[in-house]
C-alpha positions as CSV (number, residue, x, y, z in Angstrom):
1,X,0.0,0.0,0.0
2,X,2.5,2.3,0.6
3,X,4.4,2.1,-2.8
4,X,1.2,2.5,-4.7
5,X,0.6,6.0,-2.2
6,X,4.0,7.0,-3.5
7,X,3.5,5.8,-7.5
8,X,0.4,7.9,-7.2
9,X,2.4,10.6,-5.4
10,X,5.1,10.4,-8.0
11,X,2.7,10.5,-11.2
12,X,0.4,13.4,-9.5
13,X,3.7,15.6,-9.1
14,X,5.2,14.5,-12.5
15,X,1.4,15.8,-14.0
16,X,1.4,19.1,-12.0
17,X,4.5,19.9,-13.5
18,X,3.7,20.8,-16.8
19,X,0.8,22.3,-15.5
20,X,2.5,25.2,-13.7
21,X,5.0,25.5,-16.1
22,X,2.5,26.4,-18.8
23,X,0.9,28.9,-16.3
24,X,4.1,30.4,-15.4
25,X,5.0,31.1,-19.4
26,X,1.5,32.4,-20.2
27,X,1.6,35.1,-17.1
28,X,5.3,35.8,-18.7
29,X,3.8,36.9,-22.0
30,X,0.9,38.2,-20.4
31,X,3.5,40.6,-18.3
32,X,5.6,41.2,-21.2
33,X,2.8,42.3,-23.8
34,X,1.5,44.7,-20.6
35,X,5.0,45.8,-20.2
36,X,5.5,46.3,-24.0
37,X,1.5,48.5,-23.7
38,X,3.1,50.7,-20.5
39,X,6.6,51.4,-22.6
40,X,4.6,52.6,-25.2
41,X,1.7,54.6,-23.1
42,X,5.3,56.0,-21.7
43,X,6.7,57.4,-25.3
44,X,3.5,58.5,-25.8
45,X,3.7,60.9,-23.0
46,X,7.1,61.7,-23.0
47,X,6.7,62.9,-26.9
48,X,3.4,64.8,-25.7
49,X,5.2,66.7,-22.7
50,X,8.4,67.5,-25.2
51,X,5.8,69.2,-27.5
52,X,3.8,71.0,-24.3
53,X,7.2,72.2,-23.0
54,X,8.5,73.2,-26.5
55,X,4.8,75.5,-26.3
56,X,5.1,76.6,-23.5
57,X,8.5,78.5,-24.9
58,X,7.1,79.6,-27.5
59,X,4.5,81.3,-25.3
60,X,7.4,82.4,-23.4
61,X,9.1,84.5,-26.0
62,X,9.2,88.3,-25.9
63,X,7.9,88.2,-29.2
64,X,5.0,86.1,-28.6
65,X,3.9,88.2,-25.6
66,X,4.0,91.6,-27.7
67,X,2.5,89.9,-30.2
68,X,-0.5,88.4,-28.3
69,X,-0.7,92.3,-26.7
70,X,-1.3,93.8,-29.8
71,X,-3.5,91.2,-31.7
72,X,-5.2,90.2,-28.9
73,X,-5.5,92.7,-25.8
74,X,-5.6,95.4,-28.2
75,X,-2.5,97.4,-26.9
76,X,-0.1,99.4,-28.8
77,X,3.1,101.4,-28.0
78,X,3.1,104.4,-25.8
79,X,4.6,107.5,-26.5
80,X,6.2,110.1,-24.6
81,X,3.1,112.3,-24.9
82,X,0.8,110.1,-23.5
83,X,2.7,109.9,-20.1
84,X,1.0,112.2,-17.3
85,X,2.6,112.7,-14.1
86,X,0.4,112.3,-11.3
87,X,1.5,114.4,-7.9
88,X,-0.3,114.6,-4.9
């Protein structure tokens, strides 16, 4: 009886073997392909916050600000005539 417990032992083992092994590589390239999704996601990004940062120079410049002042707000140069002096 007790070498039929341990042929029964010995095939059940030699069964679950294979078993886990083809578990273990599926959650590998399950793992990798999310890996390979996040590395992308991450380019992605990282090419969207290059183009955001190189924007946010632009916006920056002196030019851009004189000429979002003058298209936009409306505002033009002052001269020297306009200035008032204010005493009290």
């Amino acid at each position: 009886m007790n070498s039929r417990n341990l042929l029964m032992l010995f095939i059940g083992i030699h069964l679950c073997f294979p078993i886990l092994h083809i578990h273990k590589h599926s959650q590998v390239v399950k793992y990798s392909y999310t890996k390979q999704k996040l590395e992308r996601e991450l380019e992605t990004l990282n090419k969207k916050r290059e183009q955001l940062v190189l924007h946010l120079h632009e916006l920056k410049s002196p030019d851009s600000i004189r000429q979002f002042a003058k298209n936009d707000l409306g505002m033009t140069h002052v001269s020297l005539q306009q200035i008032k002096k204010l005493t009290s």
